[in-house]
Structure formats: C-alpha cells, structure tokens
SESE-788667 format. One record per residue (C-alpha): residue number from 1; residue in three letters; x, y, z. Coordinates in steps of 0.05 Angstrom, whole numbers, padded with zeros to 5 digits. Layout:
SESE-788667
PT  nr rest     c1     c2     c3
PT NUM  ALA      X      Y      Z
...
***
This chain:
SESE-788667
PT  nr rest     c1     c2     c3
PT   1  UNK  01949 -00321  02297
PT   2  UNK  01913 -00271  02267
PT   3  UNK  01839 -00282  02230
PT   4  UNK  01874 -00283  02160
PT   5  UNK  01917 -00336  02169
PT   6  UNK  01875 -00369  02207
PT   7  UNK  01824 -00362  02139
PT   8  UNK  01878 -00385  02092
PT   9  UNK  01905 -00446  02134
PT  10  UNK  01830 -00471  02152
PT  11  UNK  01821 -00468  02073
PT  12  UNK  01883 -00505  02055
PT  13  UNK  01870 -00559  02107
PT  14  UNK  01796 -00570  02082
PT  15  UNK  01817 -00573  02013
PT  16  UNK  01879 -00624  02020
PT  17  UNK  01835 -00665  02072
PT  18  UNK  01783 -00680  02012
PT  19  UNK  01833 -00692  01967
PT  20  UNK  01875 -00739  02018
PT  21  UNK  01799 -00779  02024
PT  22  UNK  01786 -00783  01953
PT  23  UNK  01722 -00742  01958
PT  24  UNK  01728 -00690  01899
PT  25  UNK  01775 -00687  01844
PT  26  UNK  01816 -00620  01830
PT  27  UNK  01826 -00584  01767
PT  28  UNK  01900 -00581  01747
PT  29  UNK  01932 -00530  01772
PT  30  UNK  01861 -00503  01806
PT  31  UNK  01873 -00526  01885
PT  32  UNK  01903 -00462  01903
PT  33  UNK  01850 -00426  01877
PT  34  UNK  01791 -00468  01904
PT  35  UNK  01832 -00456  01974
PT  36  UNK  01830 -00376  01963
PT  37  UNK  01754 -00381  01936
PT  38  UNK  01748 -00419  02008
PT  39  UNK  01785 -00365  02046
PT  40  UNK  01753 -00306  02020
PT  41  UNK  01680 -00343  02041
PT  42  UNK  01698 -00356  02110
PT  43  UNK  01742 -00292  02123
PT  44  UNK  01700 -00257  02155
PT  45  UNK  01658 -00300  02195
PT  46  UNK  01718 -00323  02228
PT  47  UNK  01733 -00261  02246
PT  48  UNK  01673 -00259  02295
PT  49  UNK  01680 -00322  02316
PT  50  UNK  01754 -00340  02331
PT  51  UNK  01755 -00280  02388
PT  52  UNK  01704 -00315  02425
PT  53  UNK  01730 -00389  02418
PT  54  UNK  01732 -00418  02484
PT  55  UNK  01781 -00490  02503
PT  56  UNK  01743 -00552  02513
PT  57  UNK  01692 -00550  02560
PT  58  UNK  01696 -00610  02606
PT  59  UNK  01645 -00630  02658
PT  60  UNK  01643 -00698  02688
PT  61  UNK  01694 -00723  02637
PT  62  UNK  01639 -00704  02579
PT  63  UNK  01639 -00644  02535
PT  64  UNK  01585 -00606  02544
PT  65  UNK  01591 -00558  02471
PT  66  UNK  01640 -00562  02418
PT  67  UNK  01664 -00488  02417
PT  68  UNK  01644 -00465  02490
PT  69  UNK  01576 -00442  02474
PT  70  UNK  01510 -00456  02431
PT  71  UNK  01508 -00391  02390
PT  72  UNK  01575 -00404  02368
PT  73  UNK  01555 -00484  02349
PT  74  UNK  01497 -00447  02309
PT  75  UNK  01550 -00404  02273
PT  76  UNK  01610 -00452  02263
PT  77  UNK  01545 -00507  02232
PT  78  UNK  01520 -00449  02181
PT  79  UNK  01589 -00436  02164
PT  80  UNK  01606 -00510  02146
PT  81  UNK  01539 -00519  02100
PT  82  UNK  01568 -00443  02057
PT  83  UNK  01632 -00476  02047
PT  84  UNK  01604 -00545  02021
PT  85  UNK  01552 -00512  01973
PT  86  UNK  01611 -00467  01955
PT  87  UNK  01656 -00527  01936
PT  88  UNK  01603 -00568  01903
PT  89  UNK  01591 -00507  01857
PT  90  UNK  01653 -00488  01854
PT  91  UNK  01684 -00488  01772
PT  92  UNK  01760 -00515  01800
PT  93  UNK  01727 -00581  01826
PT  94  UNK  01719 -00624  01769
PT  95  UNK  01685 -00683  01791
PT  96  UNK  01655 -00711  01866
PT  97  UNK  01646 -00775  01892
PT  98  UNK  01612 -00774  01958
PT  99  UNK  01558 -00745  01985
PT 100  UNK  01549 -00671  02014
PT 101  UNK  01540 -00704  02083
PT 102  UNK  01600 -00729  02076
PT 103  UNK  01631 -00663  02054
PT 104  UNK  01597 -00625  02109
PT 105  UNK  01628 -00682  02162
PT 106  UNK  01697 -00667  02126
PT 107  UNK  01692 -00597  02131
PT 108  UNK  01673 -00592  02204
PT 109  UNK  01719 -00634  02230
PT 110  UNK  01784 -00590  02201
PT 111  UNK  01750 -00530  02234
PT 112  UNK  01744 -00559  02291
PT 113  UNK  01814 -00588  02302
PT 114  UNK  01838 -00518  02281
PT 115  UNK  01808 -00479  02324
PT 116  UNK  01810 -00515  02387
PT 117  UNK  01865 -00563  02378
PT 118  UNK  01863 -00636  02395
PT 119  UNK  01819 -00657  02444
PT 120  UNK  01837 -00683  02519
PT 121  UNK  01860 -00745  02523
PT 122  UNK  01801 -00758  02572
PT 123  UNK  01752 -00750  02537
PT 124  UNK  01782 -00773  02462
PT 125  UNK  01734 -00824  02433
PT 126  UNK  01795 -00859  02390
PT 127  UNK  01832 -00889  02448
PT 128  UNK  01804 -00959  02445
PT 129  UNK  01741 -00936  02464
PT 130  UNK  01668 -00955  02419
PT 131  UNK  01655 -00919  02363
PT 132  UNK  01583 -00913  02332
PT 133  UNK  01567 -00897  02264
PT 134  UNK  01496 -00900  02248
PT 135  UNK  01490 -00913  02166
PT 136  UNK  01435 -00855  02159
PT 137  UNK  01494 -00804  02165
PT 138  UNK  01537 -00840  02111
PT 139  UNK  01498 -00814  02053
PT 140  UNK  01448 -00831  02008
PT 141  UNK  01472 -00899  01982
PT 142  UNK  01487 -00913  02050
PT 143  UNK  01429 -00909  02082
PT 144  UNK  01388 -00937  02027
PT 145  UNK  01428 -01002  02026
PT 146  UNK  01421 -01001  02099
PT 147  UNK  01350 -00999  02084
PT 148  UNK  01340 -01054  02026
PT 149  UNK  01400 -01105  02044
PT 150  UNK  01374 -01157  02092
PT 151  UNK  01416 -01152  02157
PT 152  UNK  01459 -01223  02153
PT 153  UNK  01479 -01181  02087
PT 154  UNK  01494 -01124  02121
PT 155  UNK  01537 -01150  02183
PT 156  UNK  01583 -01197  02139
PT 157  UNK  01601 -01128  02109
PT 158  UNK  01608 -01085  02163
PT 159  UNK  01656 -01131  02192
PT 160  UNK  01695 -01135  02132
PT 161  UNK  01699 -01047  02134
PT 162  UNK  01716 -01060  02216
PT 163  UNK  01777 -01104  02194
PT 164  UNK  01793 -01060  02140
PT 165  UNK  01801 -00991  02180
PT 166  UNK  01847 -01034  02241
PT 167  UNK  01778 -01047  02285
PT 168  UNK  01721 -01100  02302
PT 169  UNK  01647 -01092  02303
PT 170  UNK  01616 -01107  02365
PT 171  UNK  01539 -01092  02350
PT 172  UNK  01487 -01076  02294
PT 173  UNK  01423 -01046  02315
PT 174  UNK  01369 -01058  02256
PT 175  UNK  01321 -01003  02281
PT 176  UNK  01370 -00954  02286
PT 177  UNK  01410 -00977  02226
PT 178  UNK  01475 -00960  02278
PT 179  UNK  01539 -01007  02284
PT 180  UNK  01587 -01011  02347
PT 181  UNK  01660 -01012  02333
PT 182  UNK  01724 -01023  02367
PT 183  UNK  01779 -00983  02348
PT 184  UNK  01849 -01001  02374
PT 185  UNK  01902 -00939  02388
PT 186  UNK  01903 -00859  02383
PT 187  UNK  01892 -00856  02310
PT 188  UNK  01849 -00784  02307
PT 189  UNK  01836 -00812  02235
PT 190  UNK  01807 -00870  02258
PT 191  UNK  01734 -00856  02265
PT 192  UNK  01748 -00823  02190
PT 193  UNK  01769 -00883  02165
PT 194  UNK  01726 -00931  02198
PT 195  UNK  01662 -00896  02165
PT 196  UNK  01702 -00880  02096
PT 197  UNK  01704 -00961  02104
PT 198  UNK  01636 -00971  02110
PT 199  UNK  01611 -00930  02059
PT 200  UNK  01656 -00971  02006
PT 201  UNK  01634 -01037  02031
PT 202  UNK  01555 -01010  02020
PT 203  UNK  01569 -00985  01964
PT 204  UNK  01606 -01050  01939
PT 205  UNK  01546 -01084  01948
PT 206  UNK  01507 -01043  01898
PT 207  UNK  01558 -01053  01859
PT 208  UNK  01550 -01121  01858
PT 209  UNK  01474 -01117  01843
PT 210  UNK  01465 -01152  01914
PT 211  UNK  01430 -01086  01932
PT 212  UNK  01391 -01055  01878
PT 213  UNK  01378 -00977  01890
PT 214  UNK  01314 -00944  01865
PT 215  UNK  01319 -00939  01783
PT 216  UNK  01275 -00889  01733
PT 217  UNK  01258 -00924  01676
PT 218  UNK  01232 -00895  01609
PT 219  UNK  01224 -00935  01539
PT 220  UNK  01237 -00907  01473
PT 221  UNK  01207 -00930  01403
PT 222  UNK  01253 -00907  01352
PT 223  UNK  01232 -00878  01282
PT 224  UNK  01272 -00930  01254
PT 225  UNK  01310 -00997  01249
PT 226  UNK  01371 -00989  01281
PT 227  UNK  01420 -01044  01232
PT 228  UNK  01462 -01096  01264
PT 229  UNK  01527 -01052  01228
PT 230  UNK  01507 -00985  01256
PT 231  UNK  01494 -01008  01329
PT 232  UNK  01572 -01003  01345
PT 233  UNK  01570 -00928  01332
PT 234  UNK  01507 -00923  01363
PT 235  UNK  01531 -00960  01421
PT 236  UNK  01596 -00913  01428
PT 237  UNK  01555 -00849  01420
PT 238  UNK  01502 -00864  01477
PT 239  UNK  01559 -00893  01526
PT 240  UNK  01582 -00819  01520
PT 241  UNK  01522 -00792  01529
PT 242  UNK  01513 -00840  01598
PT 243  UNK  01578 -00818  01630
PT 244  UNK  01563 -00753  01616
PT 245  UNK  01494 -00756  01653
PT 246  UNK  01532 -00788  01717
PT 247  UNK  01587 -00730  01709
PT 248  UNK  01539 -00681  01701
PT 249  UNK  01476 -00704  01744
PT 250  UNK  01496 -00744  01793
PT 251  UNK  01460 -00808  01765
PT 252  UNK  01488 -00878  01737
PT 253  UNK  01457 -00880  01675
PT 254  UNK  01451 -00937  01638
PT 255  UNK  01413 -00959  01568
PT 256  UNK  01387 -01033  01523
PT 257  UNK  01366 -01038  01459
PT 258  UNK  01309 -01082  01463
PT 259  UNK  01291 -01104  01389
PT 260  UNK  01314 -01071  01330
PT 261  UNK  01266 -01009  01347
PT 262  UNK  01260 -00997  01419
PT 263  UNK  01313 -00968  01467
PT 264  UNK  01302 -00976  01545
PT 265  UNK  01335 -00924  01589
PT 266  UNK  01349 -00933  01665
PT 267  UNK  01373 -00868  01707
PT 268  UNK  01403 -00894  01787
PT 269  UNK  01396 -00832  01834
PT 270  UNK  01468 -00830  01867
PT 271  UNK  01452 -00770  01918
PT 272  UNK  01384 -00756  01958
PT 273  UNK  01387 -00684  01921
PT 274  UNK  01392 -00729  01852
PT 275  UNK  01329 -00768  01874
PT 276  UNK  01284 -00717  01882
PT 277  UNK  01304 -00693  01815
PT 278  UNK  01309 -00757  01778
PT 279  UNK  01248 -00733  01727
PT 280  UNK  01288 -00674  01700
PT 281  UNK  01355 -00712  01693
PT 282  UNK  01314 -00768  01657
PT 283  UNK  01286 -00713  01613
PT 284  UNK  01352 -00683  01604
PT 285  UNK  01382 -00752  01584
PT 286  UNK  01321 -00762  01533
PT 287  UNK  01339 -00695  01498
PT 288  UNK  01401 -00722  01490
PT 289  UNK  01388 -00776  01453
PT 290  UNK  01333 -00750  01412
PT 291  UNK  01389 -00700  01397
PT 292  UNK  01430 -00752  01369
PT 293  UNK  01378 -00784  01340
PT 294  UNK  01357 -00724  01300
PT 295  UNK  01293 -00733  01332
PT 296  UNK  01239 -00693  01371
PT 297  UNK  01243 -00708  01437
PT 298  UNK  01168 -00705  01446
PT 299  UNK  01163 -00748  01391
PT 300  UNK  01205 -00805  01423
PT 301  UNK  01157 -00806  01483
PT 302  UNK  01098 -00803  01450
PT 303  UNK  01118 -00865  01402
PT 304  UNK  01143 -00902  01468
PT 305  UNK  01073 -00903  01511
PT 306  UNK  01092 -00883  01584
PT 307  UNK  01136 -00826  01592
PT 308  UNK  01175 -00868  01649
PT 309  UNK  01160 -00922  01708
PT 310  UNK  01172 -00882  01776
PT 311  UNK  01223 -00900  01825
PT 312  UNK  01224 -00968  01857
PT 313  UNK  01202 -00972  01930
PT 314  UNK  01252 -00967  01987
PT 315  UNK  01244 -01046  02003
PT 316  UNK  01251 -01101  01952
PT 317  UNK  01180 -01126  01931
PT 318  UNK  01164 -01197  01962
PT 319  UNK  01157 -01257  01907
PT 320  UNK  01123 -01298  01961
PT 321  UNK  01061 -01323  01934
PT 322  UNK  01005 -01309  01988
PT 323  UNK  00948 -01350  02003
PT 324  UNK  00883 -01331  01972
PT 325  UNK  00844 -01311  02022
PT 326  UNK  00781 -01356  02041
PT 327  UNK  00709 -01342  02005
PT 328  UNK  00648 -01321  02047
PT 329  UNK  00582 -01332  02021
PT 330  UNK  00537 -01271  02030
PT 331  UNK  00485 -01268  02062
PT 332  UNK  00450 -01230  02009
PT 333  UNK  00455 -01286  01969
PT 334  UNK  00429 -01337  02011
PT 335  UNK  00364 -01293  02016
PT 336  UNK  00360 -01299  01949
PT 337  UNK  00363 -01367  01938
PT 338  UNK  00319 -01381  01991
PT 339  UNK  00266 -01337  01958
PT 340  UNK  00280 -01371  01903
PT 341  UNK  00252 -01430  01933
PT 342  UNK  00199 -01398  01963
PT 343  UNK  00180 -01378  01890
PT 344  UNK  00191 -01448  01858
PT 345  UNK  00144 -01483  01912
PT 346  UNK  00092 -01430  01897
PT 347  UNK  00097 -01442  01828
PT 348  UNK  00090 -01518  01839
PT 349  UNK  00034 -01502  01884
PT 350  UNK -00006 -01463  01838
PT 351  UNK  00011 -01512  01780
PT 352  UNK -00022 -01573  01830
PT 353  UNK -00078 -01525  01844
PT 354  UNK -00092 -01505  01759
PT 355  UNK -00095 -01584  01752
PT 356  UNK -00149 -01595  01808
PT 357  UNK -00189 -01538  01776
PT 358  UNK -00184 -01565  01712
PT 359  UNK -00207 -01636  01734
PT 360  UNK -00271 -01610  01776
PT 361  UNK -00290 -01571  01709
PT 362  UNK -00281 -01640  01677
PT 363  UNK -00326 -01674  01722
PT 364  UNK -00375 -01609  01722
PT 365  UNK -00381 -01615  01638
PT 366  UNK -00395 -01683  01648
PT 367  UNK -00448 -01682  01705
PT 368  UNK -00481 -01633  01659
PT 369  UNK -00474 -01676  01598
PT 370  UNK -00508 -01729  01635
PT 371  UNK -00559 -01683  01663
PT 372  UNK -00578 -01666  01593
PT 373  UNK -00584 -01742  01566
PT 374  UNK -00636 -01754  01629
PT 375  UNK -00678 -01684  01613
PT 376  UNK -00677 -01709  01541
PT 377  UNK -00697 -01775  01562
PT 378  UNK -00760 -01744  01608
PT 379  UNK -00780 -01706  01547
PT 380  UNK -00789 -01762  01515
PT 381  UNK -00827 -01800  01570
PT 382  UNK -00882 -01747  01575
PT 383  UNK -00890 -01738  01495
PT 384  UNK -00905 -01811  01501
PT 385  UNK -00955 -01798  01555
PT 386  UNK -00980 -01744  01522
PT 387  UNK -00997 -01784  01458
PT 388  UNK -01024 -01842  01494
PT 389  UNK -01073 -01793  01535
PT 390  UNK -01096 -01760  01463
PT 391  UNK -01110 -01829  01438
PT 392  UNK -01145 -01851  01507
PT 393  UNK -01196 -01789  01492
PT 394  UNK -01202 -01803  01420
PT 395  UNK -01219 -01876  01423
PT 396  UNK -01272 -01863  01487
PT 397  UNK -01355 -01863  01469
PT 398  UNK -01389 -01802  01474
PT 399  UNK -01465 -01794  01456
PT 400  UNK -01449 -01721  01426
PT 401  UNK -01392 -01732  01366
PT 402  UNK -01336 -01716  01371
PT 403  UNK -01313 -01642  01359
PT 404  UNK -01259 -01654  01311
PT 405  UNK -01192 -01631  01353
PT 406  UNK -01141 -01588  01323
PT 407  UNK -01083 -01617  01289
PT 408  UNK -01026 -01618  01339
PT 409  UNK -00955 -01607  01308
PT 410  UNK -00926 -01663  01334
PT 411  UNK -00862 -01648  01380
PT 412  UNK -00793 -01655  01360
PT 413  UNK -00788 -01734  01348
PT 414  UNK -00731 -01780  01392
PT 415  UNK -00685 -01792  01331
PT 416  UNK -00686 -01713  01310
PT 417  UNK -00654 -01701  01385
PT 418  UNK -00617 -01751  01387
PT 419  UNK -00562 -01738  01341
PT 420  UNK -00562 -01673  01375
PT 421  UNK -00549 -01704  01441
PT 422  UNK -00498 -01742  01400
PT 423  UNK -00469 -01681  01363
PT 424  UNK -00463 -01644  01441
PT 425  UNK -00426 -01703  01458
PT 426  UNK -00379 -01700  01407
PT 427  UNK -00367 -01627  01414
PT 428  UNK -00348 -01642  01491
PT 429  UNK -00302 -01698  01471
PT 430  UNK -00268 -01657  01419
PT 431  UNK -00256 -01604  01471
PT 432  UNK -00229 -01651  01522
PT 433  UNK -00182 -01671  01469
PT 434  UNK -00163 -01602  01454
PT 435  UNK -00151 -01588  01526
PT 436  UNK -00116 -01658  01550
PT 437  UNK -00056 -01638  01504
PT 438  UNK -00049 -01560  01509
PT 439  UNK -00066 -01578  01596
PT 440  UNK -00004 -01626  01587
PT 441  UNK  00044 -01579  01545
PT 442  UNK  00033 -01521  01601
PT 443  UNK  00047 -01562  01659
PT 444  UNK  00106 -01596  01634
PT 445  UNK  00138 -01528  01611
PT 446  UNK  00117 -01498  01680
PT 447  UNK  00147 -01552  01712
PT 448  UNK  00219 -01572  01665
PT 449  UNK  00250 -01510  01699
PT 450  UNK  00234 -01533  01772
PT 451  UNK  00293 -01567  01807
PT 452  UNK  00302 -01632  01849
PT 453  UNK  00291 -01600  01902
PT 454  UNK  00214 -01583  01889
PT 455  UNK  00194 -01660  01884
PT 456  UNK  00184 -01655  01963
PT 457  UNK  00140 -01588  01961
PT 458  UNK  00095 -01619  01902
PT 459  UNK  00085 -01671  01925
PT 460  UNK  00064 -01649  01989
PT 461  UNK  00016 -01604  01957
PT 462  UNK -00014 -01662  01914
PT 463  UNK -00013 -01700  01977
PT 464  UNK -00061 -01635  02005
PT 465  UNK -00100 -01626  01945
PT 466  UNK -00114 -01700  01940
PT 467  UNK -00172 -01706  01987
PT 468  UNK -00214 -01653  01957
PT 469  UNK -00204 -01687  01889
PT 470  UNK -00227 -01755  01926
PT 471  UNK -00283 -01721  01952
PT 472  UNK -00305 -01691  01890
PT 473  UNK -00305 -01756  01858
PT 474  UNK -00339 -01785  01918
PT 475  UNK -00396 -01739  01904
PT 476  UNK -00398 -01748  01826
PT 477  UNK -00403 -01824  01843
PT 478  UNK -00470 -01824  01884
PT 479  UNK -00506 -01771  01839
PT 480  UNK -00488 -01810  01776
PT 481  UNK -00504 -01888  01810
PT 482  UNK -00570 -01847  01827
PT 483  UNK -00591 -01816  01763
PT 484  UNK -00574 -01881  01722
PT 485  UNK -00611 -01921  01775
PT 486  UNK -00677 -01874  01772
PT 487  UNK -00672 -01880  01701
PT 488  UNK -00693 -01959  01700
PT 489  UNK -00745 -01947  01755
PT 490  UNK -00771 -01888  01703
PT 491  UNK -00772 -01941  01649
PT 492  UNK -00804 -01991  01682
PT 493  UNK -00859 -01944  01707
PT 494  UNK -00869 -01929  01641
PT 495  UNK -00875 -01986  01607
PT 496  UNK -00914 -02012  01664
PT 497  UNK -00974 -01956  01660
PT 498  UNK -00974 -01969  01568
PT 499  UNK -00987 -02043  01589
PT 500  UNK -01045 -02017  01641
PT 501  UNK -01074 -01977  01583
PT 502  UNK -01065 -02030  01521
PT 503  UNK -01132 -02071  01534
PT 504  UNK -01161 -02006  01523
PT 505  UNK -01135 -01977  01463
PT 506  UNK -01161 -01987  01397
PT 507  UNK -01128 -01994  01323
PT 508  UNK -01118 -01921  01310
PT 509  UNK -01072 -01868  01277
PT 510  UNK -01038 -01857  01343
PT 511  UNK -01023 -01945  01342
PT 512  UNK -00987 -01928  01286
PT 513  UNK -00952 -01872  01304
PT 514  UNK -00928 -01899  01362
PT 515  UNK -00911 -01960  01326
PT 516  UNK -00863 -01919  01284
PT 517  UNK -00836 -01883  01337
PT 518  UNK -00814 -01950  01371
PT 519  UNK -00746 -01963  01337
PT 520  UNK -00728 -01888  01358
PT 521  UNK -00737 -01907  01425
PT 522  UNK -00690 -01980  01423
PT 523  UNK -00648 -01943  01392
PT 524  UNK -00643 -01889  01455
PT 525  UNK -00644 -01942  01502
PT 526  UNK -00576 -01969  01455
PT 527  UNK -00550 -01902  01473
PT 528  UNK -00562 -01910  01548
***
C-alpha cells in the first residue's frame, strides 16, 4: 500500500474510532472532511516513516520497541500529539468530552494497529492476562478523584467499571493510584473498554457530589433588586450563558442568587489545560453577565469585594477538631514575677525600716524635751543660790558701810519660762499628732498594694529590726530613770543647804522676794 492510502485510511480509522468511543461529536456532514484535514497533516510524515517500519520486535517473549526502533517511537509520539491539537482545534468537531490524553491514547493506538498489524499472540496483553491502568493517565477528572476519593470509595467503583467492561479487579495500589484487572478472552478492545469504564465510574462519582473537584468562586453585588417576577427570565438567560461557558471553555459552570442583590458564580475546571486557565474563563463568564446585565464588568467586581476565592486544594480539608495544644509558661515570665517579689519584699523592708527611723526620732525629740525641762530646772536652782548668796553678803557686819551694790536685773523668773517650757511642749505634741496620721496614711498606701505573700518577708524584717528598737528603748529607759532620779537628790540638796543658811538670814528684801517666788516653784515641781 502506498503512503497515500495509507494517509487516508489511518485518518478514517482515527476519526470513526473517536466517534465509535463517544469522545468528540462531528459536525453534520463534516466527518469526511475532518478525515482529509487529518490526511493532509500526517501525509507526509508517513511517508518517512512507513519505509522504515519494522514487524514486532520480540526478545524473550517481550517487545523491546513499538515500531523497531527509538527514533521512529520519537517520530510516530510527535505525530500523535499534531493530530490531537489538530482535532481539538479543528472547526468540523463540534463538541469533546474527554480529555486530550485520552485523545492522544486513541490516536496512537489506530496507528499502531495500522502499521504493524495485530500483535503476536505471545506476547498480546488481552488474552486473560492482567491489565494495569494507573488513573493518572485517565485524565484530569480521573486522576483528581483518584486523588480526593478515599480508597474504600474508590475500589467499590473500580469493581463496578471491571464488571462492566467483562473483567475483575484484582488489586489497587494507593501510592501509585494503579488498579490490576482481569480480562477474560481476545477482545483487542478490551483494555479500551476497561479504562473507558473507569473513567465513567470516576466521573459518576463527581457527579454525584461524592467527589467534589476544585471550584473558582467569585460573588457579584448587583446594581439592583432582582424581583421575584423577573428571576424566571433571569434564570433562563444565565443557564445559557453556563452551558455556553462549558461548550466553549471546558468548565461546568454553575450560578445562585443569594438575596435579592447578590449573585454567586462557581466555574469546575473539567481538563488540566482548563485549570490552569480557570481565572480567564471566570473573567470571561463575568463579562458575560455584566453584558446581560447592562453592567460594567469592573463595576460588578468592585461592588462584590473579592474578585474570586482560588481553587480548592487537591484533598478535602479535615473537619476534625484538633486538640489545642498544651501552654508553657515562659521562662521570661517567671523572672519577672520573681523580681517582682524581690521588689515587693524590698519595699516592705524599707517601709519596716522608715517606721524604726521614725520611732528613734520620736524617742530622740523626747530625750531632748526632757533634757530641756532638767536644764530649765538647774537654771532655776542656781538663780536661787545666787539670790540667797547676795542676801548672805548683804545681811553680814562690816565695820566700813556698805558700798551700795548695783541694781541687778533680776533673771528671767520660773513662771515667765515656764509656759515656754509648756508652749515647747505643746508644739512637740502637735507635731507628733501631725506626723502619727500622715506616718499612718503612707504606710498603709505603701503597703495595700503588697500581696499575701509579703506577710512572711515583713514580718521577718520586723522580727530583724525588732531588737534594735528594744535596745533603743532599753537605753532611753536608764537615761530617763536617771535624770528623774538626780532630779530629787538635786532637790533635796537644795532645800537641804536654804535650811543650813535660814538661822542666818535676816528679814530683808531678798525674804520677800524669795517669798514671792515660792508659788512659782510648787507650781514647777506640779509640772515635774
């Protein structure tokens, strides 16, 4: 047979094959020219290749190439992927509903029967023997079932394709995403019809939303309410608009009117080609219906927030809810608390030490106080002396008379200092009062703030400050037993030397004075 009708009957075979599988659908009246478009593609490539075609090439009961030798493989595979991108774009094929693997697979397998003829019976992989089809090299809904449906899904229906196409599955690998068949008789077809089988059943099962392929969605906000009586026209008019997306783009589209102003759109890739151009066909099908609308398309995006949701992951999303995961304290915080602690026992420190300080300045203002009464008292003593010794002199005989002395201005008299000594006191006992409330106001704000847990540390510290507090009483209390006993030994001393000198003494000026001085002086010893 010559190379032009080997051309024109490799073209009539692929052509009729595809039609015979239900893979494309034919204009009327257009198969004989798709079959000459066909012929006049391949023509001359099988020119150079059908002189060099060798017969099966059998070693071992294997074949070891397809048509004798690699270079021709590489020529017969480029010529199969021309003639499927020349039918797919071909303007006699109306419509196609597989995949362009499949296609391809249809394409090669005509050539090769053609050419070589049917294959030795030793070596024919439809005589009862296993027959592999790994779901990858179905297509793209296929192999994306095969990657979603869980795998008790997916053996229930590859044994229902098996008993379909006359065979029995044997073995599903879930790795490989490849199933084992056994085929009964000589049936060249039926390895064809075995896959063809399992591609429906997959398929079947998107159908029936047990598999859910990855979707494109896009909201729209519409410029208007859409009323309840113009939603069946609407509803007609964008159902047209859908088929003619999955004629036309090789996606299942699909729309929802969600409210009265907000239309959701949903675009399902059909072909791996169609996924990795599911933006523009989503685009395409939003022109559309802005179109219709009377819209701008931009406009209709815009108004609906996100242009569109990108496609779904290749495995369904788990619902399990997973534990949440256990809390660690940091370390960082535990530093800080425990410097918080550190601070707070400080604090209470300090506070117990500002007490102590204030008490010993207490018990210094009154040692002072007291200190001052018993100068004030000694003043008083010697004036007395003073005036006794003057009167002593006055009333003693002297031949020569006596030079008349020079008026003394007496000293400050006992009841002018005493109020002042009274007025002192008073000023220190309105301080104390002054500072007993503001001392009390501080420490309780200092310590309202301090927690439970500084009782322990306080009272430690008060436990440590105690003894010097002791001890500074413990020295108050022997200087103040001593002064107040030295004062009656000073009195009686006193009193003891005027009753010495009273024989003595003589009604005089000084008699009197002292006379008047001695209610003063009860009056002091009152006070002490």
């Amino acid at each position: 047979m010559n190379e032009r009708n080997l051309s024109r009957r490799l073209s009539t075979s692929i052509v009729d094959a595809l039609k015979a599988h239900g893979h494309i659908l034919v204009a009327r009246g257009g198969a004989t020219a798709l079959a000459r478009e066909l012929e006049d593609k391949m023509s001359a490539d099988i020119a150079i290749i059908a002189p060099r075609l060798e017969p099966w090439a059998i070693v071992d009961g294997e074949v070891t190439t397809t048509f004798g030798t690699d270079e021709i493989d590489d020529q017969v595979e480029e010529l199969v992927a021309s003639l499927t991108s020349t039918l797919m774009e071909s303007e006699h094929v109306e419509d196609i509903f597989t995949e362009d693997n499949v296609i391809k697979r249809d394409v090669f397998r005509v050539m090769r029967d053609a050419l070589l003829g049917p294959r030795p019976e030793s070596v024919d992989e439809d005589d009862g023997g296993p027959v592999q089809v790994r779901l990858d090299m179905l297509g793209y809904v296929a192999s994306t079932v095969g990657k979603r449906a869980p795998v008790e899904v997916l053996r229930e229906a590859l044994a229902r394709a098996a008993a379909s196409a006359g065979g029995k599955m044997t073995a599903y690998d879930p790795e490989l995403r490849e199933a084992t068949f056994a085929v009964e008789g000589n049936d060249p077809d039926a390895r064809l019809e075995l896959e063809e089988a399992v591609a429906d059943e997959l398929s079947d099962l998107v159908e029936a939303r047990v598999v859910t392929l990855p979707t494109m969605e896009r909201r729209l906000d519409l410029p208007r309410k859409v009323d309840v009586g113009a939603r069946g026209g609407l509803r007609q008019r964008l159902d047209a608009i859908a088929s003619r997306m999955l004629r036309d783009g090789g996606c299942a589209a699909s729309w929802e009117l969600a409210g009265d102003r907000s239309l959701r759109l949903k675009l399902t890739p059909l072909s791996e080609q169609d996924a990795l151009e599911v933006e523009s066909h989503m685009t395409s099908f939003t022109r559309d219906i802005a179109s219709l609308l009377g819209e701008s398309p931009d406009a209709l995006v815009a108004a609906g927030g996100p242009a569109s949701t990108p496609l779904r992951g290749d495995a369904p999303v788990s619902r399990r809810r997973e534990s949440a995961p256990p809390v660690e304290e940091d370390e960082d915080d535990l530093d800080d608390e425990d410097d918080l602690e550190d601070e707070d026992l400080d604090e209470g420190e300090g506070d117990l030490d500002d007490e102590d300080e204030d008490d010993l300045d207490e018990d210094e203002d009154d040692l002072d106080e007291d200190e001052d009464e018993d100068d004030l008292d000694e003043d008083e003593d010697d004036l007395d002396e003073d005036e006794q010794d003057v009167a002593e002199e006055n009333d003693a005989p002297d031949g020569k008379p006596a030079a008349r002395a020079k008026p003394r201005i007496p000293s400050e008299p006992a009841e002018e200092r005493a109020p002042a000594s009274k007025a002192k006191g008073k000023v220190a006992a309105e301080r104390d009062v002054k500072k007993e409330p503001a001392k009390k106001t501080a420490t309780a704000a200092r310590k309202a703030p301090a927690s439970v847990r500084k009782v322990p540390a306080a009272a430690a510290a008060a436990t440590k400050k105690a003894p010097a507090s002791a001890e500074a009483a413990a020295r108050k209390a022997p200087a103040s037993a001593a002064e107040k006993k030295a004062s009656p030994e000073k009195a009686a001393a006193g009193a003891a030397k005027k009753a010495a000198k009273a024989p003595a003494k003589k009604a005089s000026p000084a008699a009197a004075k002292k006379a008047a001085k001695a209610p003063a002086k009860k009056a002091a010893a009152k006070k002490r």
